[in-house]
C-alpha positions in Angstrom: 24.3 23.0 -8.6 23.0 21.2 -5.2 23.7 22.8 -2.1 23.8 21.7 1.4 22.5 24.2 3.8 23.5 24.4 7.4 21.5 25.7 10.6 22.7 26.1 14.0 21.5 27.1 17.9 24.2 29.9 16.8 23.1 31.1 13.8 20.7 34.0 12.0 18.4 34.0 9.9 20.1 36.7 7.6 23.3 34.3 7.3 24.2 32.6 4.0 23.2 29.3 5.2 26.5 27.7 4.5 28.1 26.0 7.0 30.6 29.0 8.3 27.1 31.4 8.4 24.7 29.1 9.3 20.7 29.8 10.0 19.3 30.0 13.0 15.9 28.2 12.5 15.0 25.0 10.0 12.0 26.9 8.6 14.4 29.4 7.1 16.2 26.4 5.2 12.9 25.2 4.2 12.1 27.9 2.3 15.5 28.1 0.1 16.4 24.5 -0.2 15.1 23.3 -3.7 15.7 19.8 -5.5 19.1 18.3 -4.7 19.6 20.1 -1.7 20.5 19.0 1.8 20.0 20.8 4.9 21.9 19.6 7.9 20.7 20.7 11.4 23.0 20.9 14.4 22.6 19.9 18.1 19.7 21.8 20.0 16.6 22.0 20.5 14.0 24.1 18.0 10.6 24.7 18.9 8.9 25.3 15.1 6.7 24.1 12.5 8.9 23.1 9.5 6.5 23.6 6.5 8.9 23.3 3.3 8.3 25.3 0.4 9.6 23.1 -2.1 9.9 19.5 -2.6 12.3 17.7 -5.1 12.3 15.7 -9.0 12.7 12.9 -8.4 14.1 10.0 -5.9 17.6 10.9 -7.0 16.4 14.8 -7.2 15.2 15.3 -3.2 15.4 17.3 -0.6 17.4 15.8 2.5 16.6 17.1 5.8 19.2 15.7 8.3 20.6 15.8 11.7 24.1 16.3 11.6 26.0 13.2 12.5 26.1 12.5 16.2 23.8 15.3 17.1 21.1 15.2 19.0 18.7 17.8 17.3 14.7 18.2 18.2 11.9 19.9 17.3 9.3 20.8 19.3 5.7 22.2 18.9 5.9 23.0 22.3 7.0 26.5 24.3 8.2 26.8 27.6 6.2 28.2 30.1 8.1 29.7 33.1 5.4 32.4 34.4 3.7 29.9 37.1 2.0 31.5 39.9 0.6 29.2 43.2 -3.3 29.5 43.5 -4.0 27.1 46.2 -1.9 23.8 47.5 0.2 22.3 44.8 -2.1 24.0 41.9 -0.2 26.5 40.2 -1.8 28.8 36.8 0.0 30.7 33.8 -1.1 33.4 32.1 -0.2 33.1 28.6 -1.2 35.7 25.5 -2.5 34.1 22.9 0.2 36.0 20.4 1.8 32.9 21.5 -0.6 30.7 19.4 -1.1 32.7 16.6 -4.6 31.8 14.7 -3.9 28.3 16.4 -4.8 28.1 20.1 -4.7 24.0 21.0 -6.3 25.0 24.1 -9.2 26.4 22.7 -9.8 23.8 19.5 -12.1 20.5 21.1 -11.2 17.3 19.6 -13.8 15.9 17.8 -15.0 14.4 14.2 -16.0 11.2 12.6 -15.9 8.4 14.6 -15.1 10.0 17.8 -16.6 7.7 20.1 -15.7 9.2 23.9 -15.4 11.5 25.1 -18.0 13.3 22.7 -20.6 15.6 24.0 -18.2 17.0 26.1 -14.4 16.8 24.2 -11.0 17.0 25.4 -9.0 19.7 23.8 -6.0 19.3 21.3 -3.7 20.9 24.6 -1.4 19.3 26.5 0.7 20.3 29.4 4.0 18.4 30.0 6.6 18.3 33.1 9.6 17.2 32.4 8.5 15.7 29.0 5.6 13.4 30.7 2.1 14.7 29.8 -1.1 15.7 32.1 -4.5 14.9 31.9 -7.4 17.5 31.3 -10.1 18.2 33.7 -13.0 19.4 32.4 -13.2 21.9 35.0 -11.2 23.7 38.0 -12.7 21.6 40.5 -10.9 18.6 38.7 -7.3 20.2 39.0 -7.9 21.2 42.5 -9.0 17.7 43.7 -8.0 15.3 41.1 -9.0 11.7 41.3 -8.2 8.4 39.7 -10.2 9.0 36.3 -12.0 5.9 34.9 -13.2 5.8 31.3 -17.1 5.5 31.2 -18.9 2.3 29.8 -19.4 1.9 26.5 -21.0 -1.2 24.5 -18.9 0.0 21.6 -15.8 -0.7 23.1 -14.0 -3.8 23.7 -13.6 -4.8 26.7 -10.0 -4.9 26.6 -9.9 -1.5 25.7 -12.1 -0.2 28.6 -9.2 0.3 30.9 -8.2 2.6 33.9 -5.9 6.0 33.1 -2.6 4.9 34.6 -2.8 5.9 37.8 1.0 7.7 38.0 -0.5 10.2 34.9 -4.0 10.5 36.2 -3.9 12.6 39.4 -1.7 15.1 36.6 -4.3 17.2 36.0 -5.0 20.9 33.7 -7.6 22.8 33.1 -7.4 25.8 30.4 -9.5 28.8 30.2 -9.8 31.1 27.0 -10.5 34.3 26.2 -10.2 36.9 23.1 -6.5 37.9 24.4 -5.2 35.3 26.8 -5.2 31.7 28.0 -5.0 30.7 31.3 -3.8 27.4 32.2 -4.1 25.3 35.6 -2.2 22.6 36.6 -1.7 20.3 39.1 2.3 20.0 40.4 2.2 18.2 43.6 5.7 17.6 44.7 6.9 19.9 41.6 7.4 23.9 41.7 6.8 24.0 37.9 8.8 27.4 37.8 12.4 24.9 39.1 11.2 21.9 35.9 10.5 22.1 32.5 7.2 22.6 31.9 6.2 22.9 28.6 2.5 23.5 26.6 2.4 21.9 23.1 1.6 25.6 20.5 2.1 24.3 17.2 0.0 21.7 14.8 2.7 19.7 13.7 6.3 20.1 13.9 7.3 19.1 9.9 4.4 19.2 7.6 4.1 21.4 4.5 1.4 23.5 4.3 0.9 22.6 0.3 0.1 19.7 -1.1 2.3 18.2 -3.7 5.5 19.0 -2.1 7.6 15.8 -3.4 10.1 13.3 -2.8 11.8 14.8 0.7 13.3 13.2 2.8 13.4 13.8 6.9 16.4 11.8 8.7 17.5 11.6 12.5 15.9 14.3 14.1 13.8 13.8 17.4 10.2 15.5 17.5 7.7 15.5 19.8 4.7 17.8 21.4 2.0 18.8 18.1 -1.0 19.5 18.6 -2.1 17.2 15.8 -6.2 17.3 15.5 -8.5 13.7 15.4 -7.7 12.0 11.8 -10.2 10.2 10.2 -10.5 9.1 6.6 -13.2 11.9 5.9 -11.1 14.5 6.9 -7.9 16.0 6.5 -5.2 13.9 8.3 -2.3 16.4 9.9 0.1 14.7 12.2 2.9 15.7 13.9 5.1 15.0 10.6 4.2 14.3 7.0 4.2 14.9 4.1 0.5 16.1 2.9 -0.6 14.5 0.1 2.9 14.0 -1.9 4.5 11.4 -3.1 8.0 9.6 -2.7 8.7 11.0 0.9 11.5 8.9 3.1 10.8 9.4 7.4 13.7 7.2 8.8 16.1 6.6 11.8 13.7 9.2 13.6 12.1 8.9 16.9 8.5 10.9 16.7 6.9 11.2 20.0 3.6 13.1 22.2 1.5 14.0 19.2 -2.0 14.5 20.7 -3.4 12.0 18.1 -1.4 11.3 14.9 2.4 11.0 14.6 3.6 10.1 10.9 0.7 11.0 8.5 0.4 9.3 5.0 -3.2 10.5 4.7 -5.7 12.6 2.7 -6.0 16.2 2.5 -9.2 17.9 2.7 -10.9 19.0 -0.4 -11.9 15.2 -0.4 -13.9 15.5 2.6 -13.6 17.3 6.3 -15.8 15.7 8.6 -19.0 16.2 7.0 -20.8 13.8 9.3 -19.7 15.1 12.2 -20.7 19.1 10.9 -23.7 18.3 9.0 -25.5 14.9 9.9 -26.7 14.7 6.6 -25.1 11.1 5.1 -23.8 8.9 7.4 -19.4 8.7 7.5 -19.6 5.3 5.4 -20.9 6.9 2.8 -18.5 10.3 2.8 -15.7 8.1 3.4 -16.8 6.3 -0.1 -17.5 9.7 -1.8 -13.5 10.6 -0.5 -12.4 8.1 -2.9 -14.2 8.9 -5.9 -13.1 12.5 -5.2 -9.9 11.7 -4.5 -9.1 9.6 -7.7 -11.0 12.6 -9.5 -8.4 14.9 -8.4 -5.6 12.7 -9.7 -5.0 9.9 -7.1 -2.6 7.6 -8.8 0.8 5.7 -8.1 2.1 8.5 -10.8 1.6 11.6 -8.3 0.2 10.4 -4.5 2.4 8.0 -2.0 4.8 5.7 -2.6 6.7 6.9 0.3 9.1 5.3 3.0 8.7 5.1 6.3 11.5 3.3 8.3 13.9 2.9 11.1 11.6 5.1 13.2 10.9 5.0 17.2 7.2 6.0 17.6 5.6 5.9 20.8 3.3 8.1 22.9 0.6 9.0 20.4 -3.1 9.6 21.4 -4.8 8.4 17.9 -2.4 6.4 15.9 1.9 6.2 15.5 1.1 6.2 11.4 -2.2 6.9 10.2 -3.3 7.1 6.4 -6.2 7.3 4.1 -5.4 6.9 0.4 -1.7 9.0 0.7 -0.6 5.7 2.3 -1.0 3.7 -1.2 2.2 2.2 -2.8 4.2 2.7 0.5 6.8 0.9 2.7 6.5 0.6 6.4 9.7 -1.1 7.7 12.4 -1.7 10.5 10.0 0.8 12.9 9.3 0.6 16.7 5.7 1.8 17.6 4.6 1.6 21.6 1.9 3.2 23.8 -0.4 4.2 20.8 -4.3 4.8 21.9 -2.8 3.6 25.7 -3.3 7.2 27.2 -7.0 6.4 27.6 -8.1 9.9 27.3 -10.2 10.0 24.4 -11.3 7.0 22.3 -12.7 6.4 18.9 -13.0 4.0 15.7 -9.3 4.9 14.2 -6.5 4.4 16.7 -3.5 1.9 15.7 -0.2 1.4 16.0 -0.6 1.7 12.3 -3.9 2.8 10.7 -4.2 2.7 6.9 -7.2 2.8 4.8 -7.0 2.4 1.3 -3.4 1.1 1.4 -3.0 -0.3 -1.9 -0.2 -2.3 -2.7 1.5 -1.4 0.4 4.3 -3.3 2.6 4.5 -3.5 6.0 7.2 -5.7 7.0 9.0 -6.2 10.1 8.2 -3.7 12.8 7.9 -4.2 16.2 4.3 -3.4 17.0 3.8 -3.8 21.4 1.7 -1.8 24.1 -0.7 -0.5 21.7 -4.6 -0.2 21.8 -4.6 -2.0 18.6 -1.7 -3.0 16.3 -2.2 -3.1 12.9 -5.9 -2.0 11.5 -6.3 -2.6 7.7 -9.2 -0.4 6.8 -11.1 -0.3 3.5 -9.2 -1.6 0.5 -6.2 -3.3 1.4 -5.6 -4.7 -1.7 -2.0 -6.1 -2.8 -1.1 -4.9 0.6 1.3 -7.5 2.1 1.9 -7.5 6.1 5.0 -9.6 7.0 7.6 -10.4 9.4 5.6 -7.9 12.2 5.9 -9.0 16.0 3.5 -8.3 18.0 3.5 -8.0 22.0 1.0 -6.8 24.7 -1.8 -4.9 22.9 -5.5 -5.1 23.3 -5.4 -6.5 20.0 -3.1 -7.1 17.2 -4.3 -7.0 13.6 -7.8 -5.5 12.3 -9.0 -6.4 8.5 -12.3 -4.8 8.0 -14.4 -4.4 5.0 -12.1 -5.3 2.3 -11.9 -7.6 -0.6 -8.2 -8.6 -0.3 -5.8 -10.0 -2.1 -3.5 -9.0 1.0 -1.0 -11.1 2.4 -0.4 -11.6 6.0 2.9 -13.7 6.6 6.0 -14.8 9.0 4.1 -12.7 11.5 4.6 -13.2 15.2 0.9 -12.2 16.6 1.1 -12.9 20.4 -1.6 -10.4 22.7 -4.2 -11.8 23.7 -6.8 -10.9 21.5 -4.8 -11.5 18.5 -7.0 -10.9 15.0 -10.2 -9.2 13.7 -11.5 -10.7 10.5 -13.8 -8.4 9.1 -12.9 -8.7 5.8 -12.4 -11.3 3.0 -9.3 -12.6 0.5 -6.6 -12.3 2.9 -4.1 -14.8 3.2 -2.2 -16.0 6.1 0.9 -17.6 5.8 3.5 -18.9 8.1 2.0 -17.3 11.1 2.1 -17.7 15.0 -0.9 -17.1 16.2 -1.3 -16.4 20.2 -4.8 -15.3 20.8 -8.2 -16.3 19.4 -9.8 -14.6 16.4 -13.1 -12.8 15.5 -15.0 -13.3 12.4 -17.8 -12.1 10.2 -19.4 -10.9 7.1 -20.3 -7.3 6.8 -23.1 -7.2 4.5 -24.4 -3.6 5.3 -21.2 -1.3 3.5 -20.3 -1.9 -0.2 -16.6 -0.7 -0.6 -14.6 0.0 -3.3 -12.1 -2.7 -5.3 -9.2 -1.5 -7.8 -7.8 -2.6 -11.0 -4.7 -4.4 -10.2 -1.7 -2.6 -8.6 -3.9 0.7 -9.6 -6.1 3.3 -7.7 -8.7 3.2 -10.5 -12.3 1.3 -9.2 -13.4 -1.4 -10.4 -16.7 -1.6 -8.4 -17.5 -1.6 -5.3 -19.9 -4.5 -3.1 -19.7 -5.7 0.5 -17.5 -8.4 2.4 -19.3 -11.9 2.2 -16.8 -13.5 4.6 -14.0 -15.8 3.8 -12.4 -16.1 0.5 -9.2 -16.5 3.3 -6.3 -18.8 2.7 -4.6 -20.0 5.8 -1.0 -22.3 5.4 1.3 -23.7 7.6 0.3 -21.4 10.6 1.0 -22.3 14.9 -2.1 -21.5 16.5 -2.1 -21.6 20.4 -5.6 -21.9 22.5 -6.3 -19.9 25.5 -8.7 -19.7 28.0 -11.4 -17.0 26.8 -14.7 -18.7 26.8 -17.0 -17.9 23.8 -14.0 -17.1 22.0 -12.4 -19.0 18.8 -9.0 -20.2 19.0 -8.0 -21.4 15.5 -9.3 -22.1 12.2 -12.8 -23.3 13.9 -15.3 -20.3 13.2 -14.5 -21.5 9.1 -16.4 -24.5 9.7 -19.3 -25.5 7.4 -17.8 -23.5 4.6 -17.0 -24.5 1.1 -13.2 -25.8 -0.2 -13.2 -24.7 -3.6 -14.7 -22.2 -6.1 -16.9 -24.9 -7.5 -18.4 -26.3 -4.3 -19.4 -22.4 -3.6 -20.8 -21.8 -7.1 -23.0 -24.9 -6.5 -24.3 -23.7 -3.2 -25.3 -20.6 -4.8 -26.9 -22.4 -7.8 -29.2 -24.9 -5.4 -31.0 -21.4 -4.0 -32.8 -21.0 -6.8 -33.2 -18.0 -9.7 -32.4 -14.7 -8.7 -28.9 -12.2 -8.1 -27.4 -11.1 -5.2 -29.8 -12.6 -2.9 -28.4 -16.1 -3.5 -25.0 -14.8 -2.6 -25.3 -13.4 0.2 -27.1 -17.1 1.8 -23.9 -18.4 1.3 -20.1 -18.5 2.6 -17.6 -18.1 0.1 -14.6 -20.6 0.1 -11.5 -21.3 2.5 -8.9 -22.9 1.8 -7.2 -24.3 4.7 -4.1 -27.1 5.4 -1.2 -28.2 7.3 -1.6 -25.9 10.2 -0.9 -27.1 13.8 -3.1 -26.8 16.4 -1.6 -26.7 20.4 -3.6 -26.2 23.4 -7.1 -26.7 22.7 -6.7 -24.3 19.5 -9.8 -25.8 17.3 -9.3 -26.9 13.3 -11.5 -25.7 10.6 -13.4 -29.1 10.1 -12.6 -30.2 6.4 -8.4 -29.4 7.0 -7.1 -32.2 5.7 -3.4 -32.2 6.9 -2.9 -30.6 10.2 -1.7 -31.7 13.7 -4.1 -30.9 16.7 -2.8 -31.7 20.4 -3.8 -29.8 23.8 -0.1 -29.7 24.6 1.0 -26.7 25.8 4.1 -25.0 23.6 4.7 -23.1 26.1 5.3 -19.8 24.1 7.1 -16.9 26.3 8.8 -13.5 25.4 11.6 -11.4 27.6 12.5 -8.0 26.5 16.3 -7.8 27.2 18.9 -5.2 26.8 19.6 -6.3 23.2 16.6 -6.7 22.1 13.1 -9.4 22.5 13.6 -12.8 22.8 10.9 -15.9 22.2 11.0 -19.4 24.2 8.9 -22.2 22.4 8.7 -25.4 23.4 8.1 -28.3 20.4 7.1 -31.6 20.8 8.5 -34.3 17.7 5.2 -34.3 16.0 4.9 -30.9 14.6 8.0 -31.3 12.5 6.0 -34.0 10.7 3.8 -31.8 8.7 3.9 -31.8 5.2 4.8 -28.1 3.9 5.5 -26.5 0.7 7.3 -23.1 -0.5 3.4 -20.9 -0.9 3.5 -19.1 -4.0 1.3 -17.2 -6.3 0.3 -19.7 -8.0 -0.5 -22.4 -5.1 -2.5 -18.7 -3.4 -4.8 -18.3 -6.0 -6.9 -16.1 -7.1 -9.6 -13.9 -5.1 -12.9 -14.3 -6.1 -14.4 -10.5 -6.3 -11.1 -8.5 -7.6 -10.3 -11.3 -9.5 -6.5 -10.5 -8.1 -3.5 -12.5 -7.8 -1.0 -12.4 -4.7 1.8 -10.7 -6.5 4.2 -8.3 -6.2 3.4 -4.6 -6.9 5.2 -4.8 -9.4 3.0 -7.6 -11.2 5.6 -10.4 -10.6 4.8 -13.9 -8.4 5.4 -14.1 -5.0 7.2 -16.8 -3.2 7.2 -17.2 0.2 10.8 -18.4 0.3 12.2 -16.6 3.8 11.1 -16.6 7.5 10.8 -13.9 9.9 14.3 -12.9 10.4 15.1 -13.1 6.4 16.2 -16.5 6.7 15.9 -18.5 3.5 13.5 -21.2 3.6 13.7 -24.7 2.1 11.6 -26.5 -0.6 9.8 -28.1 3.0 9.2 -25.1 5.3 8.9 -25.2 8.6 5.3 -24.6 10.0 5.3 -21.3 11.4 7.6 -17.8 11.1 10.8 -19.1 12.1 12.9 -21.7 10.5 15.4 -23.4 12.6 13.6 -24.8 14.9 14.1 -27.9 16.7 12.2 -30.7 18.8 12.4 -28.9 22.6 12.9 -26.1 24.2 13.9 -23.1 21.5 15.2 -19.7 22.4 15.3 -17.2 19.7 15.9 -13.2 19.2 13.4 -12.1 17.2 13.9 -8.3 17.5 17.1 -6.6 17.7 17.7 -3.4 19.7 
């Protein structure tokens, strides 16, 4: 019989649990609730790590985890610390026993690991101080909390130049410094105008605030609650990818109407566990990531990766913001997911640390997964597609005010970009090949390329099993009835140009590879593969692929602006008569095509064709859609709400 537990500021931890004898902590639900259960957890605040013992059947056999109904309820993996003593000026320490931390000291753990790009021979550590819920900065010594300065990131040719930004200047002069030894840690801080002992002041403890310790904890779901403050470590694909909340290599987990805030790097993880991998580069220096990251998935798959037992979770409704590393990250336990209806902001924008895997969302190896309509904004980087997103399908996104929007890299495709609103600056990364883009506004210019140096893996349709692996060639890309607007970076491509001198069809390419001459992979890599490019429309000096056949191309200017209001974002666009002259049709799975390496269709996951029959806020589109993500439209000035509060 299914019972709903109950757990209260006012409880104990010898109570029934029912809701006249509630518990005191969620932890001690966690380890009685079993399949059909719910647990509902009252107003408060609860500083633990919830690491359930038991997951459910089924979807219609889980485990609920709830707020009650018009409660505020959050969990914290931080402690107050109220013990602050004035050493000189307005820097005050605490003198905290490491009991405290148990066999997990934040302060004393560097973060570091694959792809960590600064600061690296001399890391920032997993701790964080916090007054009155903002965070500080660490100094790597005393002298820094005792004369702080405005911090600047060093130079770095890796980074781009975007992305080599100031520290905010209200956070940077915030400064702690830790020292630990065997018994105790001693923290420093910089108050100025605050006697820390009259705010809150708290010091994130704990690794995550909902994450089971095991994996294969199944189908739970994790509803309303507000969590914030884990010391969540650096989570690349090679390693084992903790966040703040997750559900560790499981499958059929729903995170929704949550807001999930201050994790030192990762917020919701979908990712990998470690037996896979842990950061072999990084320890041993022995084979380079690429190639550990490729050994993960063999390992993985060995170990039973497959729709039947790893991902297909849900991940919606959620406010994420205030992550260092990423607001969802996930190698591989990402696969057969939904990402919907979520908010994710100031991801990767503390500046403190840097490396190759921050993202709004970062997913590698997200087979068959859908990402639709999220409001990505104020991010480091958007959306990064990493390694094997394949049937994944991004659509009805907006994107505002990051460094850069959406990253494809090394990946065979087919993956479906469409009804996307992609406005930053810097708007797309194209490092990858058989990605269509449909029914997109494009802001920013674009970067392209072949990467001809990393083979990666390809799947069986809608499957995790390989089918081979070989290296992006470049192109392969479909792009139909987009809005492109130009910009002024020199040296940069605004458009469809950098496709130009590239093959139309399958048997133009084939021919090009023929006329090298005998031989094998050689000849291919000479040559571009196909595009297949039409009725876009160009405005403001944005550039056309050169063999688009139907298109409209004008400098005018659209004039495309966005206010954030109180109920919710709003887009002005400004169209002249012409644009509504283009000749469209509904895009479908058979008008897509086929990708040339996996040999793919752009289906479903289920196997069925798509048709790309609705704009991006669900409205239906007719036999001749409009060119861009928005039907409606009309000749002039258009104001729309394209994200609702």
């Amino acid at each position: 019989m299914d019972k709903t537990y109950h757990v209260s500021k006012s409880g104990n931890d010898r109570n029934t649990g029912m809701e006249d004898s509630p518990f005191l902590t969620i932890q001690r639900a966690a380890e009685v609730a079993n399949a059909g259960d719910t647990v509902i957890v009252h107003e408060g605040e609860y500083r633990e790590w919830v690491k359930p013992r038991f997951g459910g059947r089924s979807h219609t056999q889980r485990i609920t985890y709830m707020a009650a109904e018009g409660e505020k309820v959050t969990i914290k993996g931080s402690e107050q610390i109220t013990n602050w003593e004035q050493v000189e000026g307005t820097v005050w320490k605490a003198v905290i026993s490491n009991e405290l931390f148990g066999d997990y000291n934040p302060f004393a753990i560097p973060l570091t690991g694959d792809w960590v790009v600064e600061p690296y021979d001399n890391p920032v550590h997993l701790g964080d101080v916090y007054l009155n819920g903002k965070s500080f900065y660490e100094a790597q010594n005393l002298e820094g909390v005792l004369h702080p300065q405005r911090l600047e990131i060093s130079p770095n040719p890796t980074w781009r130049r975007r992305e080599e930004r100031l520290l905010e200047p209200e956070r940077s002069v915030y400064r702690w410094y830790a020292e630990v030894t065997e018994n105790e840690t001693v923290v420093y801080a910089n108050f100025h105008e605050y006697n820390p002992n009259q705010e809150l002041v708290e010091v994130n403890v704990r690794r995550s605030c909902f994450y089971p310790e095991k994996t294969g904890i199944d189908y739970i779901t994790v509803r309303g609650f507000e969590m914030a403050h884990a010391a969540s470590p650096w989570a690349p694909p090679t390693a084992d990818q903790p966040g703040l909340l997750g559900p560790n290599w499981s499958k059929g987990w729903i995170i929704e109407n949550n807001r999930i805030h201050d994790a030192k790097c990762v917020g919701v993880s979908l990712g990998k566990e470690a037996s896979t991998g842990d950061n072999a580069y990084t320890k041993w220096n022995i084979k380079p990531g690429y190639q550990t990251q490729m050994e993960a998935v063999f390992r993985a798959y060995h170990i039973g990766w497959s729709k039947e037992t790893i991902g297909s979770h849900i991940v919606r409704n959620n406010i994420i913001h205030d992550c260092g590393q990423a607001g969802i990250v996930g190698h591989m336990g990402c696969a057969f997911s939904e990402v919907y209806d979520n908010e994710i902001y100031a991801i990767g924008k503390k500046y403190e640390f840097y490396g190759h895997e921050l993202g709004g969302i970062k997913f590698h190896a997200a087979i068959d997964t859908q990402i639709r309509h999220n409001y990505i904004h104020d991010c480091t980087l958007g959306i990064w597609l990493d390694w094997q997103a394949q049937g994944t399908h991004v659509s009805r996104n907006v994107f505002t005010d990051n460094c850069r929007d959406l990253f494809i890299e090394v990946t065979h495709g087919p993956c479906l970009v469409d009804n996307n609103i992609m406005s930053s600056d810097f708007t797309i990364t194209n490092a990858a090949q058989g990605t269509a883009y449909v029914h997109n506004l494009v802001c920013g210019f674009m970067q392209h390329y072949d990467v001809l140096n990393r083979a990666t893996p390809y799947h069986y349709p809608h499957s995790t099993q390989p089918l081979g692996t070989t290296c992006v060639y470049g192109n392969d890309d479909r792009w139909y009835q987009n809005i492109f607007v130009g910009g002024a970076e020199e040296e940069e491509h605004y458009g469809t140009v950098n496709y130009d001198g590239a093959p139309t069809s399958l048997d133009e390419y084939v021919e090009r590879v023929k006329a090298n001459g005998h031989g094998d992979v050689q000849l291919f890599m000479k040559e571009r593969q196909p595009v297949y490019i039409n009725s876009n429309a160009y405005f403001n000096g944005a550039k056309a692929f050169d063999r688009e056949e139907e298109k409209l191309v004008t400098d005018a200017n659209i004039d495309v602006s966005f206010s954030k209001e109180t109920d919710g974002l709003y887009m002005e666009i400004n169209l002249p008569k012409e644009f509504f002259k283009l000749s469209t049709e509904l895009m479908t799975t058979e008008l897509l095509g086929e990708t040339r390496l996996t040999e793919e269709h752009y289906e479903n996951p289920d196997g069925t064709p798509i048709v790309v029959d609705f704009d991006l806020l669900g409205i239906t589109r007719g036999k001749k859609p409009v060119v861009g993500p928005l039907e409606g439209l009309k000749i002039g000035k258009n104001r729309i709400k394209i994200w609702e509060r």
